[in-house]
C-alpha positions as CSV (number, residue, x, y, z in Angstrom):
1,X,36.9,126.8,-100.5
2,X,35.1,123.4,-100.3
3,X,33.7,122.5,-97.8
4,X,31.8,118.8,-96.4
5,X,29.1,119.1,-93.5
6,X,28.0,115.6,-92.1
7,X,24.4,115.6,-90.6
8,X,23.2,118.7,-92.9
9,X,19.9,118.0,-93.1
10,X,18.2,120.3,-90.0
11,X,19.5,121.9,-86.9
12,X,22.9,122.7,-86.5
13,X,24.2,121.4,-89.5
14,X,22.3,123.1,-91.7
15,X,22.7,126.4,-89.9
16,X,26.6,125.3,-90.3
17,X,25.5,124.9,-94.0
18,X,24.0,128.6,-94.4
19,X,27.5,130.4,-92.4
20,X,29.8,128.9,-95.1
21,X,27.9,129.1,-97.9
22,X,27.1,133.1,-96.6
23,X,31.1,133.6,-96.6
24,X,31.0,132.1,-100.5
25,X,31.9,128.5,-100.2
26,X,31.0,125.4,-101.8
27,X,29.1,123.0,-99.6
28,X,28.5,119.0,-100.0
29,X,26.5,118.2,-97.5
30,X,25.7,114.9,-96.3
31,X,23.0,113.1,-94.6
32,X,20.3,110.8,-93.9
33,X,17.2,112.4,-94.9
34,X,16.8,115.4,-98.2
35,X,14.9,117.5,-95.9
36,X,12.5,120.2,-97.1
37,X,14.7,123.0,-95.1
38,X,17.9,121.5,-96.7
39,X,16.0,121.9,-100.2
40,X,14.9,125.4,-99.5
41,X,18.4,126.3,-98.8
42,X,19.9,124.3,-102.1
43,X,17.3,126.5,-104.1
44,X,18.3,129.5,-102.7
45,X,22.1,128.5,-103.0
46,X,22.1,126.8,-106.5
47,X,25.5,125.8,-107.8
48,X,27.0,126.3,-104.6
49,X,25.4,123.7,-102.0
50,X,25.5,119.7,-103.3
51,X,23.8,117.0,-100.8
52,X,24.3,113.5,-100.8
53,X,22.0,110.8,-99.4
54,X,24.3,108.3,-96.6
55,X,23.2,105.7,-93.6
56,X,25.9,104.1,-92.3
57,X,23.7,102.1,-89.9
């Protein structure tokens, strides 16, 4: 399944980001910032987790 998680970057919605990519999804994840943590997790994930840089301010 593919899946989109908004605010991906730390907290919650990365942790959100780990559960579906543990149960074999594929992730886009948006958000403001390309965090470290959300790196660490795309390495570890490769193929499977996709971010994409968005403000909507």
């Amino acid at each position: 399944m593919n899946v989109l998680v908004t605010g991906c970057s730390r907290g919650v919605g990365l942790e959100i980001c780990r559960v579906l990519l543990e149960q074999g999804n594929t992730v886009y994840g948006v958000a403001r910032s390309y965090t470290d943590e959300f790196k660490a997790l795309e390495a570890e994930y490769a193929g499977k987790l996709f971010f994409k840089s968005i403000d909507l301010s």
